[in-house]
Steps between C-alpha positions, in 0.01 A plus 500: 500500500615826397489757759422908391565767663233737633671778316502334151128413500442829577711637231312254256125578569620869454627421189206307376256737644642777292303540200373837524833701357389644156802311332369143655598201221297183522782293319766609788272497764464122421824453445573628865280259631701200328817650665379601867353120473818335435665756775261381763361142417708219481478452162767526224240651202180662482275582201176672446219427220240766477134458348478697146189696354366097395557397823761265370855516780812621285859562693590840608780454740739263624841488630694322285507366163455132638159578661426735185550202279288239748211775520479504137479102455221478798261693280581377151423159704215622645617364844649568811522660880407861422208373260389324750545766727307758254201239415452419918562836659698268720867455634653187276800365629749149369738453759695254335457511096651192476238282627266659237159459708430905423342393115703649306796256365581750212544730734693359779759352274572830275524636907730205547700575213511872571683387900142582688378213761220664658245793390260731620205701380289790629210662317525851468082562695321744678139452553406345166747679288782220399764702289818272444671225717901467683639239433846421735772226426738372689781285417455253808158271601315601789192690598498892646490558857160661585700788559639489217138462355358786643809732411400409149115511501566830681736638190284360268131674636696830567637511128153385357301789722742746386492431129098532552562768671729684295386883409423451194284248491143556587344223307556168428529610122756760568708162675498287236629760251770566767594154502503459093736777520721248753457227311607753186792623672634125597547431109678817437721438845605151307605639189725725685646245720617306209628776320674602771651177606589481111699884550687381829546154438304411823218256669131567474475575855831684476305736228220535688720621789651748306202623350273523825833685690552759229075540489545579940827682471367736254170507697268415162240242429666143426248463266606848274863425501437169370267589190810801501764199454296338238487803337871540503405856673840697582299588846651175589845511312647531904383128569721357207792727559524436873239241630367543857681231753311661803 
C-alpha cells in the first residue's frame, strides 16, 4: 500500500478543482489526471477514454505510449476494463491478468504483452452524467488497498464534477462540443509527437515530454502549440533549437 501525504492530496484536488481560469484546456486537464494518478496510486500507467458526441469512448490521455497503444486496441476490440467500467457505472478491477477470469482474453494478453499484470477502471459519473472512464495499470498483480481505492474514486469524482462544472459549460450540449474539441486536439497532439520525435531523434513519450514542457514553460495551451508544430509555425522554432529538459 502506497502511503500519500496529506499535503499532496491536497495539492491534487486543487489542481483538479481548477477549471474556472479563462485559459482552462480539457486535453491537459486530463492529462494531469493520468500523471497526479501515477504520482499517488501505486500504479505504473494510467489512461483515460472519454465519451464522444455518439457516445462512443475514444482516448484522450494517457501516460505513455504503451498504455496509448493498449487503449487503442481495447476499443478496436470492443473489450476491456474501462468499457466495462463506462457500460456499468461501476469500479472494474483484474488483479491478476494472467488468470484471465475478467472476460476479456484479447485484452489481458495485449496487457500481458505490453508488461501490465493487473488493471483498474473508474467511470468518469456524477449523478447520471457518465463522461469517460480511468483506466490504471500496473506492472505487478494485486488488488488496491481501499485506501488506495478511495484516493482514486476521490480523484476521479473531483475531476468529473469539475469538467461539468467548468465555466463554460452550461449545458450538456455546450460539453459535448467541448469534448469533440479534446478528442480534436488529441489527433493533432499525435501528429506533433511524431514529428517531433522524427526532428530530435527521440521516443514517443520523450516527444510528448518535450512538447507538453515547452507548451507549460511558455505558459500556452498544449493543444495550440501542437497544431503550431504541425504547422511547422516559427512560434515554436525555440523547441527544435533548444528542447525543454525541465
Amino acid at each position: 500500500m502506497v502511503q500519500v501525504a496529506d499535503g499532496q492530496l491536497v495539492d491534487t484536488f486543487v489542481e483538479l478543482a481548477d477549471t474556472l481560469t479563462d485559459d482552462f484546456d480539457v486535453i491537459e486537464f486530463l492529462h494531469l489526471l493520468a500523471a497526479r494518478s501515477v504520482a499517488l496510486l501505486p500504479v505504473d500507467a494510467a489512461g483515460i477514454l472519454l465519451a464522444g458526441p455518439s457516445g462512443e469512448l475514444q482516448l484522450v490521455a494517457s501516460s505513455d505510449e504503451h498504455v496509448r497503444l493498449l487503449e487503442l486496441f481495447q476499443l478496436q476490440r470492443d473489450e476491456g476494463p474501462c468499457l466495462d467500467a463506462f457500460r456499468t457505472r461501476t469500479p472494474v478491477s483484474a488483479a491478476d491478468l494472467a488468470q484471465d477470469d475478467a472476460g476479456w482474453p484479447a485484452f489481458a494478453a495485449a496487457a500481458l504483452g505490453h508488461g501490465f499484470h493487473s488493471v483498474h477502471a473508474f467511470p468518469m459519473r456524477l449523478r447520471s452524467d457518465v463522461i469517460g472512464a480511468l483506466n490504471l495499470f500496473a506492472a505487478t498483480p494485486g488488488e488496491l488497498s481501499e485506501e488506495n481505492l478511495q484516493v482514486a474514486r476521490a480523484m476521479v469524482d473531483v475531476a468529473t464534477i469539475g469538467l461539468l462544472q467548468a465555466r463554460t459549460i452550461q449545458q450538456h450540449e455546450v460539453l459535448v462540443e467541448q469534448l469533440q474539441t479534446a478528442l480534436s486536439s488529441r489527433v493533432v497532439i499525435e501528429q506533433a509527437k511524431g514529428f517531433i520525435a522524427e526532428r530530435l531523434n527521440l521516443e514517443m513519450d520523450q516527444a510528448f515530454t518535450v512538447l507538453r514542457r515547452f507548451a507549460r514553460g511558455n505558459s500556452r495551451k498544449l493543444s495550440v502549440v501542437a497544431a503550431e508544430v504541425v504547422n511547422r509555425s516559427e512560434t515554436v522554432g525555440e523547441l527544435f533549437r533548444n528542447p525543454p529538459t525541465r
